[in-house]
C-alpha angles and dihedrals in degrees: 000000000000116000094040129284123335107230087163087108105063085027090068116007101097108052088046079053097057090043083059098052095046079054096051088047095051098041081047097054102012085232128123118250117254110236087215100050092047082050097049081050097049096054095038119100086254098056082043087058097039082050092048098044094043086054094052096048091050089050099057090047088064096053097046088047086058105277119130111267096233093051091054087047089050102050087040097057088047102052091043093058087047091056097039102041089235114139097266101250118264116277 
């Protein structure tokens, strides 16, 4: 990829990620979503694993789309711990 590696997918995946799912909920029940309960989600053991796995898949989008592998591990792992509250993982 010309200009250096792209790290935008695990930068900002997840959080399109989660915009996607609070619109399938509410498409799904016509409700609005409750920020608390998105909240409460977010902070439960199944919104962590939703967060990591979306991460993970992301990352390796970015390598299959040409980024070094180790720089999309790397922004992966960092943007997962952001949006999960976990300690990033050592460089």
């Amino acid at each position: 990829m010309s200009g250096g590696p792209s790290t935008a997918p695990a930068r900002s995946a997840i959080g399109w990620d989660l915009s996607l799912l609070g619109l399938a909920t509410h498409l799904a029940s016509g409700a609005a979503v409750d920020p608390q309960e998105s909240a409460a989600w977010s902070a439960s053991d199944e919104g962590k694993r939703f967060m990591t796995l979306s991460g993970a898949l992301w990352g390796e989008a970015a390598v299959a789309a040409g980024d070094d592998a180790a720089d999309a591990q790397a922004a992966a792992d960092r943007t997962t711990a952001f949006y999960t509250g976990a300690e990033p993982a050592a460089s």
